[in-house]
Biopython code that builds the backbone (N, CA, C, O; Angstrom):
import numpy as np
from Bio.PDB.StructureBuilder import StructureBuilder

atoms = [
    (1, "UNK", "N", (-37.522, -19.449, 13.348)),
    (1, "UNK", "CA", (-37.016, -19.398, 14.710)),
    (1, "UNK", "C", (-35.812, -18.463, 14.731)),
    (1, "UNK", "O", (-35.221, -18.335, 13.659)),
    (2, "UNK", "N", (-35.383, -17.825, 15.737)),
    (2, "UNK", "CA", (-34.551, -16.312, 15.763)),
    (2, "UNK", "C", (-34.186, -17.127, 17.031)),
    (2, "UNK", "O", (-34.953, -17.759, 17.758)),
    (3, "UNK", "N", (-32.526, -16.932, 17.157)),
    (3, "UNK", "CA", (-31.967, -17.067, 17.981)),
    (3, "UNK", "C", (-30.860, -15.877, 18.832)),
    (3, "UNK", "O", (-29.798, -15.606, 18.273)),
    (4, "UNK", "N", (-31.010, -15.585, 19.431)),
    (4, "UNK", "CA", (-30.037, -14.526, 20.225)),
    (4, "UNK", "C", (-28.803, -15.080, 20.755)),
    (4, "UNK", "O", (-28.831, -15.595, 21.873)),
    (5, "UNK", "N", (-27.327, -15.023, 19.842)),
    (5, "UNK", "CA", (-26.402, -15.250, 19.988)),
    (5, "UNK", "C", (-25.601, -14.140, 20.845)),
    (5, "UNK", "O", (-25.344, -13.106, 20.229)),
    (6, "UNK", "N", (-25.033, -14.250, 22.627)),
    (6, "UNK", "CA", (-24.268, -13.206, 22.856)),
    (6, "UNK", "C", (-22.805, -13.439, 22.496)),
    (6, "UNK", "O", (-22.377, -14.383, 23.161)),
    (7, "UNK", "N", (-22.023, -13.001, 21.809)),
    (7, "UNK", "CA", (-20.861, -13.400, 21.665)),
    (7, "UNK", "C", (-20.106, -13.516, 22.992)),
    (7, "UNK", "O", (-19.301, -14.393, 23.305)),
    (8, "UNK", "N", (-20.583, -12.299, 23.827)),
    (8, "UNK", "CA", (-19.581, -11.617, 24.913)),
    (8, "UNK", "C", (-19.655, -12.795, 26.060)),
    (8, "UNK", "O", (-18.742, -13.047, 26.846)),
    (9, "UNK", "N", (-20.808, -13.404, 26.003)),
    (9, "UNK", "CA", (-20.599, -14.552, 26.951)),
    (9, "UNK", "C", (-19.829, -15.655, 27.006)),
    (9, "UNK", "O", (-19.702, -16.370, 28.000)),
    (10, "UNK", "N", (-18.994, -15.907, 25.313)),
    (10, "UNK", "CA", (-17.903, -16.743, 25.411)),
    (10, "UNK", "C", (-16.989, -16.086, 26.188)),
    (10, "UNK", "O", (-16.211, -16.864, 26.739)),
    (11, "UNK", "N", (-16.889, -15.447, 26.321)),
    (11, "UNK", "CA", (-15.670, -14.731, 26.880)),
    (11, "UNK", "C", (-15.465, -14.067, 28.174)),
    (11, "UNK", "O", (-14.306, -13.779, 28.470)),
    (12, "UNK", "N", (-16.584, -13.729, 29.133)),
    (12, "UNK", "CA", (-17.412, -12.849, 30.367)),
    (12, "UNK", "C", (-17.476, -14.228, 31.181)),
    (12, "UNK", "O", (-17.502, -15.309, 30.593)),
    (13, "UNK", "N", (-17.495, -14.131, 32.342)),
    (13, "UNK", "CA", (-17.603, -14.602, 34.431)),
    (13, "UNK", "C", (-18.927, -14.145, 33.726)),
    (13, "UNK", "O", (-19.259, -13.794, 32.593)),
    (14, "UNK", "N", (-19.490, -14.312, 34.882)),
    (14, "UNK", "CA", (-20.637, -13.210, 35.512)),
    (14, "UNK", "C", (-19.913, -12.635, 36.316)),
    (14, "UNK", "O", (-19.185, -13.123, 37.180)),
    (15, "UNK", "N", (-20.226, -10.828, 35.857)),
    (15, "UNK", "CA", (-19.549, -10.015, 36.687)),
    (15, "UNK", "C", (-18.587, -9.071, 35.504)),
    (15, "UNK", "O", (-18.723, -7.861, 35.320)),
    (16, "UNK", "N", (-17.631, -9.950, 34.803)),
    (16, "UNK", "CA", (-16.930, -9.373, 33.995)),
    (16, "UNK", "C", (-16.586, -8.339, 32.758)),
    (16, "UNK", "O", (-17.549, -7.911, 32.121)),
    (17, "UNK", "N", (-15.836, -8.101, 32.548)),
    (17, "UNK", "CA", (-15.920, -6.607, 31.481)),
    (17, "UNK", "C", (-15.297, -7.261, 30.210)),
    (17, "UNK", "O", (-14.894, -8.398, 29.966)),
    (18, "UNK", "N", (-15.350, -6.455, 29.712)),
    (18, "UNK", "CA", (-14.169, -6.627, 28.408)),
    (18, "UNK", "C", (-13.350, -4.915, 28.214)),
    (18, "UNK", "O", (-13.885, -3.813, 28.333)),
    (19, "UNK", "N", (-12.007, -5.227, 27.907)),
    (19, "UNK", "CA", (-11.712, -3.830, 28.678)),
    (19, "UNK", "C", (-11.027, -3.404, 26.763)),
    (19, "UNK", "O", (-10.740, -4.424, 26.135)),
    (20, "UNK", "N", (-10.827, -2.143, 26.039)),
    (20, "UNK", "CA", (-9.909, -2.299, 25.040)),
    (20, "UNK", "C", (-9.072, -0.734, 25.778)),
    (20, "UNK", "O", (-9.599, 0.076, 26.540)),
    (21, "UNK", "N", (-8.148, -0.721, 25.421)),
    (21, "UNK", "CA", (-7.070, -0.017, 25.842)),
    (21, "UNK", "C", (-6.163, 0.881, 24.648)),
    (21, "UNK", "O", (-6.091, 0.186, 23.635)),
    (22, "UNK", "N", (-5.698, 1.751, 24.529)),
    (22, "UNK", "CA", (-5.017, 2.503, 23.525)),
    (22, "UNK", "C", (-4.065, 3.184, 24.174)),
    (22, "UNK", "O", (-4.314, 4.134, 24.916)),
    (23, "UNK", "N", (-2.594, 2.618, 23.870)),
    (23, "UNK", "CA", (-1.655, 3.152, 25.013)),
    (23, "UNK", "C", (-0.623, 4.148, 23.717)),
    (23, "UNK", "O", (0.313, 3.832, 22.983)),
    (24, "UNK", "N", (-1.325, 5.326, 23.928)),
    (24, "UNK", "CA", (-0.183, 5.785, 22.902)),
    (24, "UNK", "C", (1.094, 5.913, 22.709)),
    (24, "UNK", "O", (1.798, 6.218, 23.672)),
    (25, "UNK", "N", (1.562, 5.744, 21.664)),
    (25, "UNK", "CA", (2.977, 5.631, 21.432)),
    (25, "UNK", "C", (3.376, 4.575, 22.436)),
    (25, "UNK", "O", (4.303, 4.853, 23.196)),
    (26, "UNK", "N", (2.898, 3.615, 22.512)),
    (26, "UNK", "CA", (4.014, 2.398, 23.627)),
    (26, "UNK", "C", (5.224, 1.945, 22.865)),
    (26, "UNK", "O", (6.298, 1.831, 23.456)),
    (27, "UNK", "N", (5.157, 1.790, 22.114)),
    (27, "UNK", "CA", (6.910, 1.404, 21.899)),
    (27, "UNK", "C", (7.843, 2.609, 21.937)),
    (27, "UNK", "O", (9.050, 2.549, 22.172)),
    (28, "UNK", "N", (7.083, 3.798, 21.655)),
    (28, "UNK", "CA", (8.070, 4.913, 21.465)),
    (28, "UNK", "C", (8.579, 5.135, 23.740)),
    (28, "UNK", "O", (9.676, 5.198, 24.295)),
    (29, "UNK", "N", (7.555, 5.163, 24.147)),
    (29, "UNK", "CA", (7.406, 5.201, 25.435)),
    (29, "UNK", "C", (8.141, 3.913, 26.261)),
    (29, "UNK", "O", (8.230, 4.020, 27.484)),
    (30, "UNK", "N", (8.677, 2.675, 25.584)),
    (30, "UNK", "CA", (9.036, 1.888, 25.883)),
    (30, "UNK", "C", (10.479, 2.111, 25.999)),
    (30, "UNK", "O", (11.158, 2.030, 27.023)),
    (31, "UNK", "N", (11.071, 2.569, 24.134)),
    (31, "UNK", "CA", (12.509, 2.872, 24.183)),
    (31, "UNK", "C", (12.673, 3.991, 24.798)),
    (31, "UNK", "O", (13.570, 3.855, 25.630)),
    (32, "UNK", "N", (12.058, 5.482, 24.790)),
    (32, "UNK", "CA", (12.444, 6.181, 26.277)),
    (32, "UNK", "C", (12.810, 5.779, 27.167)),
    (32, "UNK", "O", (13.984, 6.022, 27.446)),
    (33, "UNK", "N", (12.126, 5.081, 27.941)),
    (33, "UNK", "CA", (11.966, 4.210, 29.041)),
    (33, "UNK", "C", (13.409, 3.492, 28.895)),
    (33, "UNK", "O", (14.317, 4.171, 29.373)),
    (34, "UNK", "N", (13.752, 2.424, 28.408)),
    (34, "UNK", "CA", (15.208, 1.403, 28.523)),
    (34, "UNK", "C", (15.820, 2.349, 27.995)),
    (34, "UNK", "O", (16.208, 2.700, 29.109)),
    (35, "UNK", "N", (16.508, 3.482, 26.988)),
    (35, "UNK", "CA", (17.057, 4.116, 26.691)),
    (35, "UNK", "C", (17.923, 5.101, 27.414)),
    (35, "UNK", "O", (19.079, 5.479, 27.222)),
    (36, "UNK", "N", (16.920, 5.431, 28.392)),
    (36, "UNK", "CA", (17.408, 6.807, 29.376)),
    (36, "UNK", "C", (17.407, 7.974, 28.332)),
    (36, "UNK", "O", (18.080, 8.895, 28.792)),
    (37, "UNK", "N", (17.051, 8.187, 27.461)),
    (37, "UNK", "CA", (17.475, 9.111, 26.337)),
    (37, "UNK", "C", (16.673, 10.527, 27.295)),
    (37, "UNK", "O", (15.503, 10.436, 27.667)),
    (38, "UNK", "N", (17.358, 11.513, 27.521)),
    (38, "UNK", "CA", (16.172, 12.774, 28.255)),
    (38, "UNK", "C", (16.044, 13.319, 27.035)),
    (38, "UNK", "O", (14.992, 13.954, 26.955)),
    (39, "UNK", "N", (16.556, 13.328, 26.253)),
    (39, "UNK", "CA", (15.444, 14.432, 24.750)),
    (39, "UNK", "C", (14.673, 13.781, 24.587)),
    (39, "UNK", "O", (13.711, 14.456, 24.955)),
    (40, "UNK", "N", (14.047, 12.250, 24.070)),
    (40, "UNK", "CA", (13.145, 11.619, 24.140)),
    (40, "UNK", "C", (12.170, 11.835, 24.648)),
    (40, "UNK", "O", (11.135, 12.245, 24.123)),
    (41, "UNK", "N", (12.537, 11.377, 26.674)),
    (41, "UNK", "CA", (11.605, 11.335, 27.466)),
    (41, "UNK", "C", (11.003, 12.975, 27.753)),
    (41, "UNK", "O", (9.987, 13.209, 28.408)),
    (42, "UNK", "N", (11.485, 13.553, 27.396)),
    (42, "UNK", "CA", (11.401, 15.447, 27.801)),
    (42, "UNK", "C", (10.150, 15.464, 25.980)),
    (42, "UNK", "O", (9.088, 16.084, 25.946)),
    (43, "UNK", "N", (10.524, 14.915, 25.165)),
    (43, "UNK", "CA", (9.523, 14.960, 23.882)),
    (43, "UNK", "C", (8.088, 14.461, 24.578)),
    (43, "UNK", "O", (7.123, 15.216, 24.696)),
    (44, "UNK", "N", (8.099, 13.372, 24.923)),
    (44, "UNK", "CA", (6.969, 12.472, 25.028)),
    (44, "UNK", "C", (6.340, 13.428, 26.357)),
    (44, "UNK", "O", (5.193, 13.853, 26.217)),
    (45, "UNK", "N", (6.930, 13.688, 27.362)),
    (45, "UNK", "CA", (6.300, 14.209, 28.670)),
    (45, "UNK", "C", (6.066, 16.003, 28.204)),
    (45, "UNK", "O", (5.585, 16.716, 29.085)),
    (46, "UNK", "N", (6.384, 16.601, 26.960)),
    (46, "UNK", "CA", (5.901, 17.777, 27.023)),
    (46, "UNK", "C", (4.661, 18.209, 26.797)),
    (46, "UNK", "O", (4.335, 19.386, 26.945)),
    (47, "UNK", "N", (3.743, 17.125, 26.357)),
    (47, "UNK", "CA", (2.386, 17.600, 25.851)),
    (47, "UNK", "C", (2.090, 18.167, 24.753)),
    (47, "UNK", "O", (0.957, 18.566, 24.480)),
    (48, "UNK", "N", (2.986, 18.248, 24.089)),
    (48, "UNK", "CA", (2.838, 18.453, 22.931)),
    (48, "UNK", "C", (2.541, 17.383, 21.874)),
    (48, "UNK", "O", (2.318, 16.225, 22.229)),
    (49, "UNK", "N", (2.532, 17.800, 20.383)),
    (49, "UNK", "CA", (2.736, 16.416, 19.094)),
    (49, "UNK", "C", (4.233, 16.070, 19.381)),
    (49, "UNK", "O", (5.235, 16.727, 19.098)),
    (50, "UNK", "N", (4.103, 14.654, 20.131)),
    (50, "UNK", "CA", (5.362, 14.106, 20.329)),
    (50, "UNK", "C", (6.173, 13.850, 19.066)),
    (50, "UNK", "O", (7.385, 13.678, 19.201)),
    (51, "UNK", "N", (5.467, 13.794, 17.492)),
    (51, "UNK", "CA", (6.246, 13.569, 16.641)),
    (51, "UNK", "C", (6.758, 14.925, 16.215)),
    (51, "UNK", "O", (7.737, 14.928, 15.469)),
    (52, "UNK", "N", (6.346, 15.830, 16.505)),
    (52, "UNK", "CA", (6.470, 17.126, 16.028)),
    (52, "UNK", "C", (7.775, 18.203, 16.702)),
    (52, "UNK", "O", (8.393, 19.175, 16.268)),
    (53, "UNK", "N", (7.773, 17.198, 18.335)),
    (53, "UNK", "CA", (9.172, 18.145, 19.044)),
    (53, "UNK", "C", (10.070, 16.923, 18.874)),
    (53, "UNK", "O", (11.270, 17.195, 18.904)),
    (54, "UNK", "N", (9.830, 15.933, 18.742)),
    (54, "UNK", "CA", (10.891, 14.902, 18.024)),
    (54, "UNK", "C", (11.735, 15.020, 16.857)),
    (54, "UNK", "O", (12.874, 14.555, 16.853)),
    (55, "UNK", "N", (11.160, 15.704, 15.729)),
    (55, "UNK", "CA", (11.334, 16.296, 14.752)),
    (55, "UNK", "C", (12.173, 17.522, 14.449)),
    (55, "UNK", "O", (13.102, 17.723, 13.667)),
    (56, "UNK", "N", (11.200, 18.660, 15.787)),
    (56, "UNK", "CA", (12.067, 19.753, 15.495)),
    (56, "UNK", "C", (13.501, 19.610, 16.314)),
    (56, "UNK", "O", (14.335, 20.507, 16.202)),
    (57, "UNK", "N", (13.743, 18.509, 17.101)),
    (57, "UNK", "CA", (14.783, 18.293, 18.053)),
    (57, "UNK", "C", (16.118, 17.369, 16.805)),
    (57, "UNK", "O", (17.345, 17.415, 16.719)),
    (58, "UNK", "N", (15.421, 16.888, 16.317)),
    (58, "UNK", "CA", (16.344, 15.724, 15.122)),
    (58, "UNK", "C", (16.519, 17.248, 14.396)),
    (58, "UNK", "O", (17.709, 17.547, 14.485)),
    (59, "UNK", "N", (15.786, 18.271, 13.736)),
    (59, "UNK", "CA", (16.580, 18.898, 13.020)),
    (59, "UNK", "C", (17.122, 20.233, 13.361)),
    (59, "UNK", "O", (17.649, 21.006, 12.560)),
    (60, "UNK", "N", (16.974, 20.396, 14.409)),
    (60, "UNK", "CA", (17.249, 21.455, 15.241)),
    (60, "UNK", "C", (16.421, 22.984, 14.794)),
    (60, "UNK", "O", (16.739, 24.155, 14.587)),
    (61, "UNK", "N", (15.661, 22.468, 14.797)),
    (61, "UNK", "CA", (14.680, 23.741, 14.266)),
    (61, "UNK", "C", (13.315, 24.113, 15.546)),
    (61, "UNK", "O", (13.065, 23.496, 16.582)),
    (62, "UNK", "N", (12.677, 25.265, 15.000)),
    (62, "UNK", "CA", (11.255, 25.699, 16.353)),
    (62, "UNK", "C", (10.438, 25.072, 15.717)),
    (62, "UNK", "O", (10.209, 25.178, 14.512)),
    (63, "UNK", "N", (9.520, 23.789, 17.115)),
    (63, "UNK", "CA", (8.816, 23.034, 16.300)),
    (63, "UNK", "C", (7.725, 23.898, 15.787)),
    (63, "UNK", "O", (6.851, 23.065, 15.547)),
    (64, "UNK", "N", (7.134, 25.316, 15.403)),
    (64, "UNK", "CA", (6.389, 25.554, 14.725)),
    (64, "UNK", "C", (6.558, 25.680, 13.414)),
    (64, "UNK", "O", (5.710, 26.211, 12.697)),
    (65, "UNK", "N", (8.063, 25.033, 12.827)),
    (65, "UNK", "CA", (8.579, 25.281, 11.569)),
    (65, "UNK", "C", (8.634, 23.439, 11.209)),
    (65, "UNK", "O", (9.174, 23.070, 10.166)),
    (66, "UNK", "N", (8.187, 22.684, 11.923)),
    (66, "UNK", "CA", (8.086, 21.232, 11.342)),
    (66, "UNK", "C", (6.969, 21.307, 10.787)),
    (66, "UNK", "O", (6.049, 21.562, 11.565)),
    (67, "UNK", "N", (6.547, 21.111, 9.131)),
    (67, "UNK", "CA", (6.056, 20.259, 8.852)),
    (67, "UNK", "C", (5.507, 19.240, 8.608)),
    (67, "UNK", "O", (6.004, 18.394, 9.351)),
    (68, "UNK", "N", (4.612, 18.719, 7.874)),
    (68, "UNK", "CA", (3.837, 17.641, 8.109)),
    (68, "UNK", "C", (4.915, 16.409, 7.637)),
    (68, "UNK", "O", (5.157, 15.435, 8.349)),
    (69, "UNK", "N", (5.523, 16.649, 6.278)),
    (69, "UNK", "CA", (6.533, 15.623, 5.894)),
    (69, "UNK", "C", (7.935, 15.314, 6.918)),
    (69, "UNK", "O", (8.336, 14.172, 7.143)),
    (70, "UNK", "N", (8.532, 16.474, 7.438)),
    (70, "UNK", "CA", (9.574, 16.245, 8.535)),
    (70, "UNK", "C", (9.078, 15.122, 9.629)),
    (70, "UNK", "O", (9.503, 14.010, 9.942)),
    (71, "UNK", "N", (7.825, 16.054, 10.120)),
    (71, "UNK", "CA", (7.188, 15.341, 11.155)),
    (71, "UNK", "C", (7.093, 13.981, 10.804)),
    (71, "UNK", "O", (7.598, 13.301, 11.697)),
    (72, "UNK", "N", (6.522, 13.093, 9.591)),
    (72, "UNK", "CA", (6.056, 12.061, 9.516)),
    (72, "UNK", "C", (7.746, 11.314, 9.369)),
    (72, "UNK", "O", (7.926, 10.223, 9.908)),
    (73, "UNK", "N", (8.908, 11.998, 8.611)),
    (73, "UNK", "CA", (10.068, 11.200, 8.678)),
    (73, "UNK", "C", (10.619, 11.131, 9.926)),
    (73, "UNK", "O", (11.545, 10.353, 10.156)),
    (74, "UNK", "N", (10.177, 11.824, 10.724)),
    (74, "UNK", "CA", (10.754, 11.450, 12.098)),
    (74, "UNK", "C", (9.861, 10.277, 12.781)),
    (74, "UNK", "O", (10.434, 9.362, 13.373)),
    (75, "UNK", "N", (8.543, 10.319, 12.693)),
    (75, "UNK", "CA", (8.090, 8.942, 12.948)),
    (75, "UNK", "C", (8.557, 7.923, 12.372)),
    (75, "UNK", "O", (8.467, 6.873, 13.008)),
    (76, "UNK", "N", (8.903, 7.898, 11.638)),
    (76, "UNK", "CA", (8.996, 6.792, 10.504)),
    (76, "UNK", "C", (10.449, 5.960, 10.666)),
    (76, "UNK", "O", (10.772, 4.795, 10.434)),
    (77, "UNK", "N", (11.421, 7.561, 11.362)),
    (77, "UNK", "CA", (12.938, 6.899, 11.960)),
    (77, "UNK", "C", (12.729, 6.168, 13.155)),
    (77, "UNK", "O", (13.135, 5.018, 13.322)),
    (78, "UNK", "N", (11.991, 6.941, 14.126)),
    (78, "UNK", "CA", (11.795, 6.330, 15.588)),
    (78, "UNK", "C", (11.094, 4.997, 15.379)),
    (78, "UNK", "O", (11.645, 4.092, 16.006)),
    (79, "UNK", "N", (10.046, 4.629, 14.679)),
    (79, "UNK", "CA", (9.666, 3.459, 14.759)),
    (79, "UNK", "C", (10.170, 2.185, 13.822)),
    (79, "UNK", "O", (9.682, 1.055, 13.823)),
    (80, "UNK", "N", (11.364, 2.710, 12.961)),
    (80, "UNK", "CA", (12.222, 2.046, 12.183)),
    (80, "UNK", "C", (13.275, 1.343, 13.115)),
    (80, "UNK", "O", (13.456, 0.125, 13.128)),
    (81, "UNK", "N", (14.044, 2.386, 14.004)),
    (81, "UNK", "CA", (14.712, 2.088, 15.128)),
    (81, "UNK", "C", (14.171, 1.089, 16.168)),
    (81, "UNK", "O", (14.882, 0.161, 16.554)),
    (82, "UNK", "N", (13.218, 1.228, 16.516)),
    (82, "UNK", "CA", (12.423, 0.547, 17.725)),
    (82, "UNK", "C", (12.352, -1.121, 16.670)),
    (82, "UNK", "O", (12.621, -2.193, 17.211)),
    (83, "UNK", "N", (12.014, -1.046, 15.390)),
    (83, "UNK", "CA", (11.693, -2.385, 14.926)),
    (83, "UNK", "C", (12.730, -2.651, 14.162)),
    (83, "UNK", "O", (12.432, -2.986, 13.015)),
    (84, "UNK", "N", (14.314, -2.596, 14.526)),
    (84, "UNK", "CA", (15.664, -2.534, 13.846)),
    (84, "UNK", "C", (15.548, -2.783, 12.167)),
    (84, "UNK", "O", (15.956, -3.772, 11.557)),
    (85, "UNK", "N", (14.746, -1.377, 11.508)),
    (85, "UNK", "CA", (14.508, -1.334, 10.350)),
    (85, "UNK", "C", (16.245, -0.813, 9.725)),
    (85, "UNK", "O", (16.974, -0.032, 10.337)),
    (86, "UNK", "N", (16.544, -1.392, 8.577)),
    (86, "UNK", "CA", (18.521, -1.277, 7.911)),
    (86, "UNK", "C", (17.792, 0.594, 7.178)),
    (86, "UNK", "O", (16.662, 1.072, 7.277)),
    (87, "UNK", "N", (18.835, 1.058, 6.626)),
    (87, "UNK", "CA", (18.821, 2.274, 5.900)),
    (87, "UNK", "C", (18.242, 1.678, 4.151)),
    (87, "UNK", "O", (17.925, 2.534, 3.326)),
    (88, "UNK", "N", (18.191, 0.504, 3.868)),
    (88, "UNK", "CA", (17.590, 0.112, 2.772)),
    (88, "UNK", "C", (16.175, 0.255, 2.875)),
    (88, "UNK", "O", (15.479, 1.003, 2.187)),
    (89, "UNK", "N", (15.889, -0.324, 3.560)),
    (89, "UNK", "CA", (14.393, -0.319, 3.859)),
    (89, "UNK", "C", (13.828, 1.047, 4.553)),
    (89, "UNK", "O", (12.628, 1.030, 4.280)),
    (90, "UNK", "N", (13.996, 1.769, 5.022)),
    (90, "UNK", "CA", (14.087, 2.597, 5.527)),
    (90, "UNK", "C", (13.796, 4.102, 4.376)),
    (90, "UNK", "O", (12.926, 4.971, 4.439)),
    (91, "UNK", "N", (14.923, 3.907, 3.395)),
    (91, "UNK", "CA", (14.693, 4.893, 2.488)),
    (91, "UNK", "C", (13.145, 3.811, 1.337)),
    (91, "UNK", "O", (12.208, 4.141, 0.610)),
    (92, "UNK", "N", (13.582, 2.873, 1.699)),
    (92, "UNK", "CA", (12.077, 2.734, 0.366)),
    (92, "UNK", "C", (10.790, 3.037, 1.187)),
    (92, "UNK", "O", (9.800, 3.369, 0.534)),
    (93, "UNK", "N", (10.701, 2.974, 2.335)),
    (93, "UNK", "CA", (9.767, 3.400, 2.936)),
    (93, "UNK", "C", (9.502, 5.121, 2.828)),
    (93, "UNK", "O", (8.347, 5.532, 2.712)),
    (94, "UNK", "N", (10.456, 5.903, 2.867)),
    (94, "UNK", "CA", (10.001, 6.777, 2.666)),
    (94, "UNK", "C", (10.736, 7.683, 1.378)),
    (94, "UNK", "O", (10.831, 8.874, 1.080)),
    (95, "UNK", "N", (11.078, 6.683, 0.948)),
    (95, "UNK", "CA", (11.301, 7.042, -0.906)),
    (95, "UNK", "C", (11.781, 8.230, -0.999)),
    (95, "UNK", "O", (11.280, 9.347, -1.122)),
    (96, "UNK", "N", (13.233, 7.666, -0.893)),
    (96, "UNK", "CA", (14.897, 8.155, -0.274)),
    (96, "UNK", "C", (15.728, 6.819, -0.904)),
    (96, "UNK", "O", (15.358, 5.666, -1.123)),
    (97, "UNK", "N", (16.966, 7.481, -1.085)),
    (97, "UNK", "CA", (17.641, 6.598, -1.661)),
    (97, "UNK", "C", (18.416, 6.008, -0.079)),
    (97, "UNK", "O", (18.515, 6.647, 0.968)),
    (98, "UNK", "N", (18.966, 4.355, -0.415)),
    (98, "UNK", "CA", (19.444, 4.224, 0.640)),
    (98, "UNK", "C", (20.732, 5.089, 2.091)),
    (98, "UNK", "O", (20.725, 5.202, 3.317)),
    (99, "UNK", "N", (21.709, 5.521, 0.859)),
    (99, "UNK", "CA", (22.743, 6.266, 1.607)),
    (99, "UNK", "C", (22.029, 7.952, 2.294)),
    (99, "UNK", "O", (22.658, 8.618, 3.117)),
    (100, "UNK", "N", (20.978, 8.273, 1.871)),
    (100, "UNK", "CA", (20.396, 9.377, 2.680)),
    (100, "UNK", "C", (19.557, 8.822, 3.951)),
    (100, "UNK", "O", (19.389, 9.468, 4.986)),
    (101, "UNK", "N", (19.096, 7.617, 3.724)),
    (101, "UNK", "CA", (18.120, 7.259, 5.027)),
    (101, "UNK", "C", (19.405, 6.953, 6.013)),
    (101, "UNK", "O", (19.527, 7.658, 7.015)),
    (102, "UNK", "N", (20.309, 5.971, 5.762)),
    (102, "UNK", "CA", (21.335, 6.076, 6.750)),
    (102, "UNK", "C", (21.854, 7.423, 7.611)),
    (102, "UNK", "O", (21.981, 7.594, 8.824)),
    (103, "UNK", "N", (22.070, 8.207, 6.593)),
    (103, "UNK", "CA", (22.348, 9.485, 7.021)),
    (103, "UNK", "C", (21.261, 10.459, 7.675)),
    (103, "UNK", "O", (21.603, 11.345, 8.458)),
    (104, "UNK", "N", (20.080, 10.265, 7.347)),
    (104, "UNK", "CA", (18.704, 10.503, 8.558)),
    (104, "UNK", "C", (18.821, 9.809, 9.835)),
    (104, "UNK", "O", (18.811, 10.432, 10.897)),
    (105, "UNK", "N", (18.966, 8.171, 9.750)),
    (105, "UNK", "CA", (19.364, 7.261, 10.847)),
    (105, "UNK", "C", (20.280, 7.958, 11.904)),
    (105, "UNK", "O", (19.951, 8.431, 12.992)),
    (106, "UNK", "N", (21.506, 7.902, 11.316)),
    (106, "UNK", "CA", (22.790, 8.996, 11.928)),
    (106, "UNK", "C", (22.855, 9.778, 12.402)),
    (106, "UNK", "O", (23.436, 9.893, 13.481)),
    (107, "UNK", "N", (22.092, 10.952, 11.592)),
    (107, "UNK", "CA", (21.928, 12.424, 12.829)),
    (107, "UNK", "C", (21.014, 12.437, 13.230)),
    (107, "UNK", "O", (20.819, 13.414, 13.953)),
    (108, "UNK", "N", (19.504, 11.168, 13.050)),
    (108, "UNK", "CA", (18.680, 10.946, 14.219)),
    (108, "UNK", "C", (19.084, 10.575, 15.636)),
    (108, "UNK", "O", (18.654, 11.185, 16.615)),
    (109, "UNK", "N", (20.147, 9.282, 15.730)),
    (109, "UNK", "CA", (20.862, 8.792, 16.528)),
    (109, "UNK", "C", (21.635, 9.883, 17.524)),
    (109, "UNK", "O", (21.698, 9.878, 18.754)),
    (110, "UNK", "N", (22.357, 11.078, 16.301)),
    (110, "UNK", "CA", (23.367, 12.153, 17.286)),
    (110, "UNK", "C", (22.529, 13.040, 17.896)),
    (110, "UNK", "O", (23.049, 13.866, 18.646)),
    (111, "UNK", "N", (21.360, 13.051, 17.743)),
    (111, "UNK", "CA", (20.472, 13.987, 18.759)),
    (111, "UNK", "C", (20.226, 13.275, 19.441)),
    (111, "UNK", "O", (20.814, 13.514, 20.496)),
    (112, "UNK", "N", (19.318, 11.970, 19.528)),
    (112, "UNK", "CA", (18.821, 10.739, 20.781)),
    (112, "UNK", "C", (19.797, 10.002, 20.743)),
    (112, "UNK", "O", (19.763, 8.966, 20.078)),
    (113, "UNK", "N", (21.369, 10.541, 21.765)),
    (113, "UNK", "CA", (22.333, 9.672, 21.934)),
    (113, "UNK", "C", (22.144, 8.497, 22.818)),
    (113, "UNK", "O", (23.182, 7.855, 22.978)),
    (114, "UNK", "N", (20.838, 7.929, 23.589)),
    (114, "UNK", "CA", (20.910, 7.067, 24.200)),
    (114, "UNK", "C", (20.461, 6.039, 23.419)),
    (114, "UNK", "O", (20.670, 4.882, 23.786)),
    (115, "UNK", "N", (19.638, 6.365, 21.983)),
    (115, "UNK", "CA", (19.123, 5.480, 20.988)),
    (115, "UNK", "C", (20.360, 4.758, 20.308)),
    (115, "UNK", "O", (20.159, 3.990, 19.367)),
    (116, "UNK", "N", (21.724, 5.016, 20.813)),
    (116, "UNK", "CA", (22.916, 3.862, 19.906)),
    (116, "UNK", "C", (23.372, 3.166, 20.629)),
    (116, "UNK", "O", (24.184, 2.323, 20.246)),
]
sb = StructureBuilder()
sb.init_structure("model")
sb.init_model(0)
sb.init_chain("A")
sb.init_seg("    ")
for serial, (resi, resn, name, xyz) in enumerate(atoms, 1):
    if name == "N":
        sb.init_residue(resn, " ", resi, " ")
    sb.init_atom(name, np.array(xyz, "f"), 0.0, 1.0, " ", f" {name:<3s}", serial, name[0])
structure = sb.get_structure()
């Protein structure tokens, strides 16, 4: 005997959907947002790789000169920040000694002055 289990009907009206959603970057889009930060919000609204003019803005460089590793330490600050990651953790994450991730933290912060 074969039985036809719908899963979706635990969960479905008649009528109903099931919806999945992918809101990119929402936390980064969140602290923009409560921050007021305009380098931020001017990153995220340019259309570009938001980690990439984030990056070249933290090091003051043309983002066609960020790299893949810059690029990824600038994600790695912004979403450290957003989840109040310390400069300890921070450098083991991206395998840095602690007193340099602080100092990434720092002149991440003095470019996105609304992020302190």
């Amino acid at each position: 005997v074969i039985y036809e289990i719908m899963i979706s009907d635990n969960f479905l009206t008649s009528g109903g959907l099931i919806l999945a959603a992918d809101y990119s970057q929402l936390e980064l889009r969140i602290l923009a947002h409560l921050s007021c930060d305009c380098r931020l919000i001017q990153a995220l609204n340019s259309g570009t790789d938001v980690f990439k003019s984030i990056a070249a803005e933290w090091k003051m460089i043309d983002p066609e000169a960020v790299g893949d590793r810059t690029r990824q330490q600038a994600k790695q600050i912004c979403y450290g920040i957003i989840y109040g990651i310390g400069a300890k953790s921070l450098g083991e994450q991206m395998g840095i000694d602690e007193n340099e991730a602080a100092i990434y933290i720092e002149s991440f912060k003095s470019r996105y002055t609304g992020l302190d």
